[in-house]
C-alpha atoms as an extended CHARMM CRD file, in Angstrom:
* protein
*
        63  EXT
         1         1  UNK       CA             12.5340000000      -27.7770000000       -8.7480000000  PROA      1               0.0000000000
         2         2  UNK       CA             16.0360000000      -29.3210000000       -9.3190000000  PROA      2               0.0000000000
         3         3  UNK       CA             14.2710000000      -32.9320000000       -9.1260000000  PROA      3               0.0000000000
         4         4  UNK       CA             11.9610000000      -31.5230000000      -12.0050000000  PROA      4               0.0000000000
         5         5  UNK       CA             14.8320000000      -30.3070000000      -14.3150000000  PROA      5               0.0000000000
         6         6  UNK       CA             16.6770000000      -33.3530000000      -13.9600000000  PROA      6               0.0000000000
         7         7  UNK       CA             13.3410000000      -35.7240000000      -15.0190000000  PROA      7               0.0000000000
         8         8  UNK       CA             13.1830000000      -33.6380000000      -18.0130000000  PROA      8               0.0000000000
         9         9  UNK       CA             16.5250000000      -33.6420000000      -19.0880000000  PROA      9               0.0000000000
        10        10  UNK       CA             16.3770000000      -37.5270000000      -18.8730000000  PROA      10              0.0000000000
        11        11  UNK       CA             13.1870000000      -37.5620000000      -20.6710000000  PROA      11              0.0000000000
        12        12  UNK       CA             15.3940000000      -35.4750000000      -23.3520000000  PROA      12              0.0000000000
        13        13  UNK       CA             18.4020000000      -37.3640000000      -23.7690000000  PROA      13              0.0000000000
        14        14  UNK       CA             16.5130000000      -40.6540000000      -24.5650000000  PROA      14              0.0000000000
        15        15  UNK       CA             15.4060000000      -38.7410000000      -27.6020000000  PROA      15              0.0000000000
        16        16  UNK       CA             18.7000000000      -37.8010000000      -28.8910000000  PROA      16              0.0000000000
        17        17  UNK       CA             22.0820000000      -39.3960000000      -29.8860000000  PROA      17              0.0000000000
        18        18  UNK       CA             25.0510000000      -37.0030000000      -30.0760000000  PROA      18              0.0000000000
        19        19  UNK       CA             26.5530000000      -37.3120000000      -34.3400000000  PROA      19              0.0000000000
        20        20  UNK       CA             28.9680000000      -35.2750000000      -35.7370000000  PROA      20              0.0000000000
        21        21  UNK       CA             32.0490000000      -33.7180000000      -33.9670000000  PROA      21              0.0000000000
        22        22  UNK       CA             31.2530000000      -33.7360000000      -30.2240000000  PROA      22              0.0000000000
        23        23  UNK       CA             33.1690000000      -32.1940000000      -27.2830000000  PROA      23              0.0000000000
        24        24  UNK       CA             33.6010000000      -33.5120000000      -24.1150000000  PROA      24              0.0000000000
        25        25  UNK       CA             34.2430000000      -32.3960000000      -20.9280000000  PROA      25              0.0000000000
        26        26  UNK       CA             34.7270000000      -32.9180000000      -17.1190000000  PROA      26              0.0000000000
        27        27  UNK       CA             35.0550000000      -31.3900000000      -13.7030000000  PROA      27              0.0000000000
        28        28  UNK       CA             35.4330000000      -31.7320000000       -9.9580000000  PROA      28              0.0000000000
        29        29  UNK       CA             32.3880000000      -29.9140000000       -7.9090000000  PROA      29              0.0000000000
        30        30  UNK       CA             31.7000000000      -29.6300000000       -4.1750000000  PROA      30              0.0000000000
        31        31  UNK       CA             34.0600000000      -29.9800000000       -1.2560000000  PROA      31              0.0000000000
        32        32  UNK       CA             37.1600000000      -28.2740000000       -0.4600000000  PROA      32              0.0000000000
        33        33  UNK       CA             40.4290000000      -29.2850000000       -2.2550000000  PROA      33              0.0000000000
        34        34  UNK       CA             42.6370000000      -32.2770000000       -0.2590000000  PROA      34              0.0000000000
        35        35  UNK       CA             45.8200000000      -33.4120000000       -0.7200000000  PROA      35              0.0000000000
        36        36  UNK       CA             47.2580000000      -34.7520000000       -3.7840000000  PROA      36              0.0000000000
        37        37  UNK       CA             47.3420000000      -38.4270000000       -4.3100000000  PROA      37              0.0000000000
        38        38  UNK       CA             44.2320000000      -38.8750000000       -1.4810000000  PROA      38              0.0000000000
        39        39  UNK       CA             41.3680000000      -39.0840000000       -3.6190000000  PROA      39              0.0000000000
        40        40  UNK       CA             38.6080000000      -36.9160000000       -4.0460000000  PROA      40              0.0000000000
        41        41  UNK       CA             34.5840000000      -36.1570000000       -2.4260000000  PROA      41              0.0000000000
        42        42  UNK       CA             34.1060000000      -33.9520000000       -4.9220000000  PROA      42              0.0000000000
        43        43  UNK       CA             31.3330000000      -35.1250000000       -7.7040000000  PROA      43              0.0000000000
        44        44  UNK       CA             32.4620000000      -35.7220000000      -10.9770000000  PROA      44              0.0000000000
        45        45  UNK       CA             30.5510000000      -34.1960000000      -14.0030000000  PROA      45              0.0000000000
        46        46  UNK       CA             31.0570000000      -35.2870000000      -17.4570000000  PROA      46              0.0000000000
        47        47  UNK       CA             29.2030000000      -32.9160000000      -20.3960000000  PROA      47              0.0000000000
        48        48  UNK       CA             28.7880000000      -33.6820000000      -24.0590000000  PROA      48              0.0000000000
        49        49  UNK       CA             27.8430000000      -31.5380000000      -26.9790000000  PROA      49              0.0000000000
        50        50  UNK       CA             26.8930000000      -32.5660000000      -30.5730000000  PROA      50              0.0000000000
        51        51  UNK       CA             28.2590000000      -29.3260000000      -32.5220000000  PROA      51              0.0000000000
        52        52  UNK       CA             26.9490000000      -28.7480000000      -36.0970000000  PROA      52              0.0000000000
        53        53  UNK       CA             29.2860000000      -28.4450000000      -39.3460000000  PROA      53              0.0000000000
        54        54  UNK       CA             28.8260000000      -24.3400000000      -38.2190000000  PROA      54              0.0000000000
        55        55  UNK       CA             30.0930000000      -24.7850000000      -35.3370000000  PROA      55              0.0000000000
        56        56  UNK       CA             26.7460000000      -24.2310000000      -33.4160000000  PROA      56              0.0000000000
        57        57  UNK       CA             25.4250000000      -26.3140000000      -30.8280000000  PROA      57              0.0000000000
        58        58  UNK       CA             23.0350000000      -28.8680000000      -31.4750000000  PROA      58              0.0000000000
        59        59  UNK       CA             22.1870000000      -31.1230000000      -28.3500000000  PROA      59              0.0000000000
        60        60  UNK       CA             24.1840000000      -31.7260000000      -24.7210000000  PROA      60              0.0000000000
        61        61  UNK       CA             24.5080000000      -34.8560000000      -22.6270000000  PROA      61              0.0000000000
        62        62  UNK       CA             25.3140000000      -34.6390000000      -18.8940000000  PROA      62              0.0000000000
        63        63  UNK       CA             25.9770000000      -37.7180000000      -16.0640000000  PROA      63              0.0000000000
């Protein structure tokens, strides 16, 4: 099922390009926390959203 999200939402980005005022952000998921300065396992996610001049959203990116 997650396989058959993810196709879609790739079919669905190559339709759209993010205009306008866009936010951006970014976390850490998965694994337990380490010690500073060592690095990380954890998987980085990075989300972007086109917001309209209402401040509604409009379309999101993911990687």
């Amino acid at each position: 099922m997650l396989q058959k999200i993810r196709e879609a939402m790739i079919r669905r980005d190559s339709q759209y390009m993010l205009d306008g005022l866009i936010e951006i952000d970014d976390a850490f998921i998965g694994g337990p926390g380490g010690k500073r300065g060592r690095g990380t396992k954890k998987a980085k996610v990075v989300v972007s959203l086109s917001i309209t001049e209402e401040g509604r959203p409009q379309f999101a990116q993911g990687e």
